[in-house]
PDB file with SEQRES, HELIX, SHEET and CRYST1 records, atoms N, CA, C and O in Angstrom:
SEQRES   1 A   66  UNK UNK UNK UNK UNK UNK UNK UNK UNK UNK UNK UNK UNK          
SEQRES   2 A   66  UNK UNK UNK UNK UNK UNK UNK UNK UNK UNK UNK UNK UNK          
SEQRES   3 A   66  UNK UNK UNK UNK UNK UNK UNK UNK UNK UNK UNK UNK UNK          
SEQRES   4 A   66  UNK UNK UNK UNK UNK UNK UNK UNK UNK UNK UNK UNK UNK          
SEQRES   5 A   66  UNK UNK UNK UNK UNK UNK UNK UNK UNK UNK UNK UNK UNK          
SEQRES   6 A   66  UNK                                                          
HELIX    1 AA1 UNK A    3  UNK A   21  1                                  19    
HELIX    2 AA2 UNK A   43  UNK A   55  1                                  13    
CRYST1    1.000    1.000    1.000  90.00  90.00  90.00 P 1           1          
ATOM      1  N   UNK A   1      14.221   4.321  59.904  1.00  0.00           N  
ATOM      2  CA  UNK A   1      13.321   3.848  58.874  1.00  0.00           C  
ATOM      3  C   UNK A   1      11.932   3.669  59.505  1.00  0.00           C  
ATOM      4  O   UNK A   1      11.794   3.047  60.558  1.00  0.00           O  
ATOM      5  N   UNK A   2      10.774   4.298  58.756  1.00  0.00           N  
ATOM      6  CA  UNK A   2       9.186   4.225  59.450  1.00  0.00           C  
ATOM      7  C   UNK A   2       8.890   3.015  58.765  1.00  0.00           C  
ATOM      8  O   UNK A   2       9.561   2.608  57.817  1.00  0.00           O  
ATOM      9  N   UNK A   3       7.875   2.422  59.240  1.00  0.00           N  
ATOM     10  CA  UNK A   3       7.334   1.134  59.188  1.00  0.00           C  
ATOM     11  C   UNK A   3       6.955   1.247  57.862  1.00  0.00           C  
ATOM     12  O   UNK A   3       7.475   0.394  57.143  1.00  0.00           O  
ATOM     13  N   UNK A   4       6.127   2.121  57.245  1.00  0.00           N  
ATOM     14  CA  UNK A   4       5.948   2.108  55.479  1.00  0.00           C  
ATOM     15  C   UNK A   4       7.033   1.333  54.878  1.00  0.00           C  
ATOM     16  O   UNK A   4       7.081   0.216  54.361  1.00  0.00           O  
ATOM     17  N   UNK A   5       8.323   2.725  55.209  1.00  0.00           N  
ATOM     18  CA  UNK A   5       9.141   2.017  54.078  1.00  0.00           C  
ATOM     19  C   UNK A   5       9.919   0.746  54.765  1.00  0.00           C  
ATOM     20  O   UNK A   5      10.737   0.268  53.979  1.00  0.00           O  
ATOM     21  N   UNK A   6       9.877   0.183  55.833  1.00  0.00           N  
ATOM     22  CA  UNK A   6      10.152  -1.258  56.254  1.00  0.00           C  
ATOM     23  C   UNK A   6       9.019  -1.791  55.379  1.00  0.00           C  
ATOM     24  O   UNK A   6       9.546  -2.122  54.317  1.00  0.00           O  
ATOM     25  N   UNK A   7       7.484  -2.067  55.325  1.00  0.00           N  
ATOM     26  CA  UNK A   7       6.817  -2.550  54.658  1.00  0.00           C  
ATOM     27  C   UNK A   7       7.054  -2.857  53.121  1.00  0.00           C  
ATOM     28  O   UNK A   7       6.964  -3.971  52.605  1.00  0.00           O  
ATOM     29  N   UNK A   8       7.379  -1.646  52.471  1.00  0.00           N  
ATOM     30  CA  UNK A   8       7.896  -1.734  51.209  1.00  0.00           C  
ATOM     31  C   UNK A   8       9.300  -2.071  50.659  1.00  0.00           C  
ATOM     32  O   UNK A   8       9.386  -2.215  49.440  1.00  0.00           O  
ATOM     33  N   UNK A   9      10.428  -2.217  51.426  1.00  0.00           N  
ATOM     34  CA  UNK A   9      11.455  -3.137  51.623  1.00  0.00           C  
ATOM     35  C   UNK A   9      10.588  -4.923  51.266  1.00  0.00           C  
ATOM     36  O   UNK A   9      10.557  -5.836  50.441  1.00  0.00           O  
ATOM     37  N   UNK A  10      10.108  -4.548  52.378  1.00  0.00           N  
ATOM     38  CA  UNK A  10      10.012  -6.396  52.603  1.00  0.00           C  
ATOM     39  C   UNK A  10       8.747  -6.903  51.349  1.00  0.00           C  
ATOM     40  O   UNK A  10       8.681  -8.025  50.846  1.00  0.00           O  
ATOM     41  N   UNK A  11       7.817  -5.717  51.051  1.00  0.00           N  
ATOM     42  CA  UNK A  11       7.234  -6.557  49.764  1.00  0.00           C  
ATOM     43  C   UNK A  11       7.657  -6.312  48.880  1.00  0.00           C  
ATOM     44  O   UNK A  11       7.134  -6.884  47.924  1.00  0.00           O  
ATOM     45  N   UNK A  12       9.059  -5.166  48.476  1.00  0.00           N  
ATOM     46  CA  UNK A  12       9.832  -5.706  47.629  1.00  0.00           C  
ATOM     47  C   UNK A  12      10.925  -7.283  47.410  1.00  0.00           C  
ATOM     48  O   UNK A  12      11.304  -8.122  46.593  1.00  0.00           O  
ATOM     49  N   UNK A  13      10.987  -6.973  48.405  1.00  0.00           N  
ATOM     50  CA  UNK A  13      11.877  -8.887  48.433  1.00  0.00           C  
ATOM     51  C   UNK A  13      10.933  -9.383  47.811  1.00  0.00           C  
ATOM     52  O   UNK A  13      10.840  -9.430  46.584  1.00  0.00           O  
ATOM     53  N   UNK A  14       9.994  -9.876  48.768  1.00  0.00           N  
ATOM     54  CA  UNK A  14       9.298 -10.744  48.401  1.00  0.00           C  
ATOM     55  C   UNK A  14       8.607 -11.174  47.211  1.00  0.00           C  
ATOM     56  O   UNK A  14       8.332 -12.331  46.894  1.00  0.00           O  
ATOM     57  N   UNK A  15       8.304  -9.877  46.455  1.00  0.00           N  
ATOM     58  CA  UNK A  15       8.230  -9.848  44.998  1.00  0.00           C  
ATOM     59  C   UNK A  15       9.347 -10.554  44.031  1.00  0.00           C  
ATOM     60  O   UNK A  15       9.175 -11.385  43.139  1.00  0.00           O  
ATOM     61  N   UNK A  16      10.482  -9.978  44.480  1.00  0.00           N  
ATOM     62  CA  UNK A  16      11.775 -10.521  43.556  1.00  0.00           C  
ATOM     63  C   UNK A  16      11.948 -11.830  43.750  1.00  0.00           C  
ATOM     64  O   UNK A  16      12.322 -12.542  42.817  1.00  0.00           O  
ATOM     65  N   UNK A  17      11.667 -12.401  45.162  1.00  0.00           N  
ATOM     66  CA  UNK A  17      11.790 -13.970  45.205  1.00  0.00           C  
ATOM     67  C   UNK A  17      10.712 -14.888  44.086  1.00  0.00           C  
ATOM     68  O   UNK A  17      10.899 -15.829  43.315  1.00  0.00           O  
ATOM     69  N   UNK A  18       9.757 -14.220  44.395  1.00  0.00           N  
ATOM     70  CA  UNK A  18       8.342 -14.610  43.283  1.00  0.00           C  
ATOM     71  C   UNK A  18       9.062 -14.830  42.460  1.00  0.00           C  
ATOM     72  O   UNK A  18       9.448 -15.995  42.354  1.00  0.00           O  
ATOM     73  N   UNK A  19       9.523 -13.886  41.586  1.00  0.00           N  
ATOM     74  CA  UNK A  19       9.845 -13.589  40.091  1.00  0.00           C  
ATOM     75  C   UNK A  19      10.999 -14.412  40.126  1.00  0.00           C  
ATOM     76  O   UNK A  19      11.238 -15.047  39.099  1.00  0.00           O  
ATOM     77  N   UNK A  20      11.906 -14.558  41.275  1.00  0.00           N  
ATOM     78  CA  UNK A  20      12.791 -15.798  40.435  1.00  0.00           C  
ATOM     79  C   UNK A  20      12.593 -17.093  40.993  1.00  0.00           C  
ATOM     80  O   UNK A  20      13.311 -18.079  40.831  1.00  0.00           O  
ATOM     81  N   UNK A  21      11.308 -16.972  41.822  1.00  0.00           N  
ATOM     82  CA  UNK A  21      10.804 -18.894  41.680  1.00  0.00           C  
ATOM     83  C   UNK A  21      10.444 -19.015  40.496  1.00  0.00           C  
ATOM     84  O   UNK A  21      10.957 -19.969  39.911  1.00  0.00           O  
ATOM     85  N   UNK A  22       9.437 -18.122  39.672  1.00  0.00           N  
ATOM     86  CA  UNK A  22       8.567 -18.202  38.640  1.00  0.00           C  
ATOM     87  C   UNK A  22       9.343 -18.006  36.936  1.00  0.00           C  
ATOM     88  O   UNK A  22       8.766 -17.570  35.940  1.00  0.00           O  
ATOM     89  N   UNK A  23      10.159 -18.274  36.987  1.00  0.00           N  
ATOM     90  CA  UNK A  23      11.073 -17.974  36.233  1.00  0.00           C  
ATOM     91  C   UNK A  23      10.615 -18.911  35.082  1.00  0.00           C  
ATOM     92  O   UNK A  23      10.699 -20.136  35.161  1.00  0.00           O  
ATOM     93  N   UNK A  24      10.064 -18.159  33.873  1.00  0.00           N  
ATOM     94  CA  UNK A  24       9.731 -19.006  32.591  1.00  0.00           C  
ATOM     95  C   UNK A  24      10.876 -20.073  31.753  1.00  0.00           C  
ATOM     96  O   UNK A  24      10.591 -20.868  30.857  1.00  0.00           O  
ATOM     97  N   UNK A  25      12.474 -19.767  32.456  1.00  0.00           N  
ATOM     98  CA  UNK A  25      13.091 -20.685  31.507  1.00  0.00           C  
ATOM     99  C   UNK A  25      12.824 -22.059  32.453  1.00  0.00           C  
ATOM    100  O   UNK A  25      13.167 -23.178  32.073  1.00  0.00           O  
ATOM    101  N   UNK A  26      12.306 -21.859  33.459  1.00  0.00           N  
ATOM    102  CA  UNK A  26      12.622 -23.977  34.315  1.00  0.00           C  
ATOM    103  C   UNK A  26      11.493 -23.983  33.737  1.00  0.00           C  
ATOM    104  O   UNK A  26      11.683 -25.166  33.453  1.00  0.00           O  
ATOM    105  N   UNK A  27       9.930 -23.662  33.044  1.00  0.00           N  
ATOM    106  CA  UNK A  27       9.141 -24.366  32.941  1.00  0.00           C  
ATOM    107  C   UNK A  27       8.838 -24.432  30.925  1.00  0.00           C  
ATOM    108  O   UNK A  27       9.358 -23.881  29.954  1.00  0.00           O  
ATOM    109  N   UNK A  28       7.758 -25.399  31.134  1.00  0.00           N  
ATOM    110  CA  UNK A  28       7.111 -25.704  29.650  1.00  0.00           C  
ATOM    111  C   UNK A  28       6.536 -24.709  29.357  1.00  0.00           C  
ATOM    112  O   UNK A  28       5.720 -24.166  30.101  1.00  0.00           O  
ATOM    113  N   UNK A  29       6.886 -24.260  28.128  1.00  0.00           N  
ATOM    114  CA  UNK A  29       5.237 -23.159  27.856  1.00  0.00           C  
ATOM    115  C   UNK A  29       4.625 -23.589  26.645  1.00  0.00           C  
ATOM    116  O   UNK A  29       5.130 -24.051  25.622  1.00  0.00           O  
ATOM    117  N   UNK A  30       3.490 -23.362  26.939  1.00  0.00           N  
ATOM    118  CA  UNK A  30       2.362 -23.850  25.649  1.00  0.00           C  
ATOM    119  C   UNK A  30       1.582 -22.894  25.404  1.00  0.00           C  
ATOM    120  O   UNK A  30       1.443 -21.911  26.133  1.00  0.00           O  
ATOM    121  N   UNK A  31       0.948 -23.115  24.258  1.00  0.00           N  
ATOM    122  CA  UNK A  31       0.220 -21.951  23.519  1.00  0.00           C  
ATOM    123  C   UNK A  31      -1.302 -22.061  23.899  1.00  0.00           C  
ATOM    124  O   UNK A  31      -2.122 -21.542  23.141  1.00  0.00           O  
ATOM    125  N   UNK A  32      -1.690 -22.665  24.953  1.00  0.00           N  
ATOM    126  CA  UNK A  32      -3.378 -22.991  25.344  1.00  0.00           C  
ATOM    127  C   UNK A  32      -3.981 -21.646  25.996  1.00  0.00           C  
ATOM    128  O   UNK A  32      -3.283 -21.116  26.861  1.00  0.00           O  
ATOM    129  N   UNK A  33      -4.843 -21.222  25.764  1.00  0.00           N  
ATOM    130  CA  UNK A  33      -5.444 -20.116  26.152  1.00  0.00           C  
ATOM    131  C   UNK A  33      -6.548 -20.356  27.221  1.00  0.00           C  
ATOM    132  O   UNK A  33      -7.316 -19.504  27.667  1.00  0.00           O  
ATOM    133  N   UNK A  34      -6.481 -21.732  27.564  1.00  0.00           N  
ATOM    134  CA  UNK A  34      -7.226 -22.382  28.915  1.00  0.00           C  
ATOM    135  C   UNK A  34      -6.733 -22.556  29.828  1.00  0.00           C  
ATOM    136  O   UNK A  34      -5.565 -22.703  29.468  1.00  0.00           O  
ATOM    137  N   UNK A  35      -6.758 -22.651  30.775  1.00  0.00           N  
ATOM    138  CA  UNK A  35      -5.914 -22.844  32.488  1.00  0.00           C  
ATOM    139  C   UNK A  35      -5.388 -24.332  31.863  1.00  0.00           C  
ATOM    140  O   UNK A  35      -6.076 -25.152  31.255  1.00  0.00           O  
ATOM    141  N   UNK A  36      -4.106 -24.408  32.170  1.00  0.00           N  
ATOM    142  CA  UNK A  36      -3.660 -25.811  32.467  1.00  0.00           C  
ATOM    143  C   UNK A  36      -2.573 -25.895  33.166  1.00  0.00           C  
ATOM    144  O   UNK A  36      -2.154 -24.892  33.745  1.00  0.00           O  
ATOM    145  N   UNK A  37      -1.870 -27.183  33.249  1.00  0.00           N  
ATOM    146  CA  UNK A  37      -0.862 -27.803  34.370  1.00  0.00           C  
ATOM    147  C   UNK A  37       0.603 -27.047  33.651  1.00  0.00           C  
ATOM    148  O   UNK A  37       1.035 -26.885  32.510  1.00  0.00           O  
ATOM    149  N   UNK A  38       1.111 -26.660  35.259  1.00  0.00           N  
ATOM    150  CA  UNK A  38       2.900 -26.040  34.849  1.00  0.00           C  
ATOM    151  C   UNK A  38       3.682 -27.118  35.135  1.00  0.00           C  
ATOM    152  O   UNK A  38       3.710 -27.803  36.157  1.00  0.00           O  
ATOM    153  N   UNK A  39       4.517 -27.225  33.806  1.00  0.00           N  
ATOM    154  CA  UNK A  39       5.357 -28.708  33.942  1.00  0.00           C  
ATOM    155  C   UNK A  39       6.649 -28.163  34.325  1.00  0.00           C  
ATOM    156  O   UNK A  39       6.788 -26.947  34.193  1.00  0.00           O  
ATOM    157  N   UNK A  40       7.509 -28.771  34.726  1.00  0.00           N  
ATOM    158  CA  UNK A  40       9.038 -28.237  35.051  1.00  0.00           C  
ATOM    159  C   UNK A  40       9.769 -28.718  33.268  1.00  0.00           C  
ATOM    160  O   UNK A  40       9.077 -29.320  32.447  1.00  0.00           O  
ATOM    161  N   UNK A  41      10.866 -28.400  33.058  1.00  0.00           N  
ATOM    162  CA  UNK A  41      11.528 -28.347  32.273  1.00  0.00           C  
ATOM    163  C   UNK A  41      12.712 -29.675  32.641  1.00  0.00           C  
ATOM    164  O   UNK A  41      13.252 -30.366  31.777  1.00  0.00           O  
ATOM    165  N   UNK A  42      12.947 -29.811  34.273  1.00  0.00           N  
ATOM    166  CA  UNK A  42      13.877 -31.095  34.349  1.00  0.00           C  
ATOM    167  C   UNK A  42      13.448 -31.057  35.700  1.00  0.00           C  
ATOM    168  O   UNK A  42      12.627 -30.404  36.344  1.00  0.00           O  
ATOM    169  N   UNK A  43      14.338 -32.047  35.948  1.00  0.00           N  
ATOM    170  CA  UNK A  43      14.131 -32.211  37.733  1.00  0.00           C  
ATOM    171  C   UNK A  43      14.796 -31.320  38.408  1.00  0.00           C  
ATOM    172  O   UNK A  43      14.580 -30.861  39.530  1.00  0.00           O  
ATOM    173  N   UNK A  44      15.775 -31.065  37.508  1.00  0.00           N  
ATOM    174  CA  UNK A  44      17.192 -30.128  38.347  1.00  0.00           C  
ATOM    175  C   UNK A  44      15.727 -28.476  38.497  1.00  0.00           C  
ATOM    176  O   UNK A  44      15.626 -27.993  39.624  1.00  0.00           O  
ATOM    177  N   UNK A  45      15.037 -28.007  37.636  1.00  0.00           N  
ATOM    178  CA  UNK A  45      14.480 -26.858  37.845  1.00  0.00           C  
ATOM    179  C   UNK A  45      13.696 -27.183  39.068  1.00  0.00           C  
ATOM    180  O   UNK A  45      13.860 -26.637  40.159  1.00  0.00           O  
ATOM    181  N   UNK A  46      12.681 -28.279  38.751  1.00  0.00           N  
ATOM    182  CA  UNK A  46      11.715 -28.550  39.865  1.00  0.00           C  
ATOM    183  C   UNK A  46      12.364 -28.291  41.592  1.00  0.00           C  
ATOM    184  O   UNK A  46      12.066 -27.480  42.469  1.00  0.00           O  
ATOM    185  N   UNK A  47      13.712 -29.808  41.490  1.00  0.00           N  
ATOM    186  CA  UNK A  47      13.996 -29.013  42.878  1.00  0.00           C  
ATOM    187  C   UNK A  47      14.865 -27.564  43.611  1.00  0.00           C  
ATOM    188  O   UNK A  47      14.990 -27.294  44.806  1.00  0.00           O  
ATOM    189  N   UNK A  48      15.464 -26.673  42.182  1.00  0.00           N  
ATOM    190  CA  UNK A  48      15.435 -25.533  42.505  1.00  0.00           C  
ATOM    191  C   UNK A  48      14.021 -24.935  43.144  1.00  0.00           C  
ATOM    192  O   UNK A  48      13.899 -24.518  44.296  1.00  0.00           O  
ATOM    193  N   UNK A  49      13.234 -24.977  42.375  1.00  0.00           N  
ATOM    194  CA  UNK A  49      11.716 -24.476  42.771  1.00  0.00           C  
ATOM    195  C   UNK A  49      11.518 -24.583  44.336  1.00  0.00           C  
ATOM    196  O   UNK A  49      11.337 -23.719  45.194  1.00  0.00           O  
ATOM    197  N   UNK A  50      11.613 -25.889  44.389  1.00  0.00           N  
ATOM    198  CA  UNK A  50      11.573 -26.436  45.458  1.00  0.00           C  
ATOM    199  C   UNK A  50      12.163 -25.286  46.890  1.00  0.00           C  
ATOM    200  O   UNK A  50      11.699 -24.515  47.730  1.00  0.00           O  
ATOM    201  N   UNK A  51      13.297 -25.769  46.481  1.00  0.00           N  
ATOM    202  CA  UNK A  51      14.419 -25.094  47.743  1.00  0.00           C  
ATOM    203  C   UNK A  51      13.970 -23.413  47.813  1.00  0.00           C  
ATOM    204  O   UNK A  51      13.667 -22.783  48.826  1.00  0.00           O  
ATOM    205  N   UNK A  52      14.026 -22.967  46.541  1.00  0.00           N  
ATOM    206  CA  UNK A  52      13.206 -21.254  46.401  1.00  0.00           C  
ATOM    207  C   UNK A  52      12.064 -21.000  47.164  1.00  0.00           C  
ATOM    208  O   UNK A  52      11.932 -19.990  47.855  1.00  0.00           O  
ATOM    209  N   UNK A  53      11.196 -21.932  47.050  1.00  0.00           N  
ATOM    210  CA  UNK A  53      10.041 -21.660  47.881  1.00  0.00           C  
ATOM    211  C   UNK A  53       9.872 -22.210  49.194  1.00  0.00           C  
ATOM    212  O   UNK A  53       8.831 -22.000  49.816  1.00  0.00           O  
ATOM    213  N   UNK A  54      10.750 -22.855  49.640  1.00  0.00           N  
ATOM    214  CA  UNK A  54      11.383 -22.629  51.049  1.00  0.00           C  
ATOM    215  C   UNK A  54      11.753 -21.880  51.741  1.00  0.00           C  
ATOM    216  O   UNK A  54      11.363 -21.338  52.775  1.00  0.00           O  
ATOM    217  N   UNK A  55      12.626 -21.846  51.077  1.00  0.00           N  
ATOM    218  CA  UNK A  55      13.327 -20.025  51.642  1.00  0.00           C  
ATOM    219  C   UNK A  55      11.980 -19.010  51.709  1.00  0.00           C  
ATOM    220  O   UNK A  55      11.514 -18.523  52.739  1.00  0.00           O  
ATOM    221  N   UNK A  56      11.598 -18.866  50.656  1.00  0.00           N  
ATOM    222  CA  UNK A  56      10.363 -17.707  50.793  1.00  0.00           C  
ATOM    223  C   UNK A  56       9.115 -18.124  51.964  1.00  0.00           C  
ATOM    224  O   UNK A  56       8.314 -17.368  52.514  1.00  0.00           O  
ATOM    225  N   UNK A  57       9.267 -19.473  52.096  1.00  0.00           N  
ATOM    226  CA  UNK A  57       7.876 -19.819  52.914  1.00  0.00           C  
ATOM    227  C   UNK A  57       8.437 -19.470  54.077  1.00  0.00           C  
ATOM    228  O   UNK A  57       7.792 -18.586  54.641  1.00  0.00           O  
ATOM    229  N   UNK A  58       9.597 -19.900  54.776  1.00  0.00           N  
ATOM    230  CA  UNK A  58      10.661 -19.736  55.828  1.00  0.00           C  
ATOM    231  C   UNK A  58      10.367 -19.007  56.840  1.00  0.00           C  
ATOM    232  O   UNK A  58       9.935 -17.904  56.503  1.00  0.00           O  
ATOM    233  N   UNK A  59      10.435 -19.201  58.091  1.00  0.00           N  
ATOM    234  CA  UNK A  59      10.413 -17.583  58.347  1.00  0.00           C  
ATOM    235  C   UNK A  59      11.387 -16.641  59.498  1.00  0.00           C  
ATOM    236  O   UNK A  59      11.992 -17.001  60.507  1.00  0.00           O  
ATOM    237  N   UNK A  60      11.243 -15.393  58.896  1.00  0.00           N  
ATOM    238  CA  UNK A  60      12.548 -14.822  59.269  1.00  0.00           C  
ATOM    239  C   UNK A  60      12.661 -14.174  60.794  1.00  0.00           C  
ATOM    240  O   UNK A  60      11.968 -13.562  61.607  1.00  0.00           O  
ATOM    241  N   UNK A  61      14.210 -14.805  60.614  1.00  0.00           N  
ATOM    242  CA  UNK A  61      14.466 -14.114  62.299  1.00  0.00           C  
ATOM    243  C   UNK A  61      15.829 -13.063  62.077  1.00  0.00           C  
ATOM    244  O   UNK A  61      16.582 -12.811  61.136  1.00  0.00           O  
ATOM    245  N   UNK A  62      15.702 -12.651  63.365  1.00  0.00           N  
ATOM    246  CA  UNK A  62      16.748 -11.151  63.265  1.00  0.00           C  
ATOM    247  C   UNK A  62      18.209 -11.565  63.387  1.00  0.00           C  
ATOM    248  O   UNK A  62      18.617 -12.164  64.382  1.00  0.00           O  
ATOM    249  N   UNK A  63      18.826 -11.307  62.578  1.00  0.00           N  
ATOM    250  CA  UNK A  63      20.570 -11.690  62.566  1.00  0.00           C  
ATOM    251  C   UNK A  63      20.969 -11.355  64.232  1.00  0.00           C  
ATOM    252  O   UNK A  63      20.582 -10.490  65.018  1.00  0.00           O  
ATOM    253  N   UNK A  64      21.940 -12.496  64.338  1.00  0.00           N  
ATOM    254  CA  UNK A  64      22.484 -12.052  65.701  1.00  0.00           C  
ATOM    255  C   UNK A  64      23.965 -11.320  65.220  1.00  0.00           C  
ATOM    256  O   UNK A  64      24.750 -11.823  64.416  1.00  0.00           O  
ATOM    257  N   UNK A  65      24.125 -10.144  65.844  1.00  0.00           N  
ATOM    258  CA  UNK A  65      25.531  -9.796  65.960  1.00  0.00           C  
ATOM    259  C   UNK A  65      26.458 -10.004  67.214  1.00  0.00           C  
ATOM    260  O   UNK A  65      26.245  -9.808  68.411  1.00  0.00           O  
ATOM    261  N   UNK A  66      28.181 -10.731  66.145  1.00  0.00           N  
ATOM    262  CA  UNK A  66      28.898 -11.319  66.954  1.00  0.00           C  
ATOM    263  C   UNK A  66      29.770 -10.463  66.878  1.00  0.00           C  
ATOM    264  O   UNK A  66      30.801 -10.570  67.543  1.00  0.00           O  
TER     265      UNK A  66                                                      
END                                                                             
């Protein structure tokens, strides 16, 4: 594998993690057409969020094989 498609592997992940931190059912949606505040939907979403963007902030090391 050339480094491109290693590159595009890994900003594919990283995309898909986005998309399921950002996931419209844990939050409020409102109809304001002005910037405003993203509310969580419960606590249980918030600290999913939470733990999701951990993992994504994280950073990765190479599996050891046993």
């Amino acid at each position: 594998m050339n480094k491109i498609e290693q590159e595009a592997i890994i900003l594919y992940s990283a995309w898909k993690m986005i998309d399921e931190m950002v996931n419209s059912a844990m939050f409020v949606i409102n109809n304001c057409t002005e910037p405003t505040q993203l509310m969580f939907k419960s606590g249980q979403n918030s600290r999913l969020f939470i733990i999701l963007l951990g993992d994504f902030l994280s950073q990765v090391r190479p599996c050891r094989r046993i």
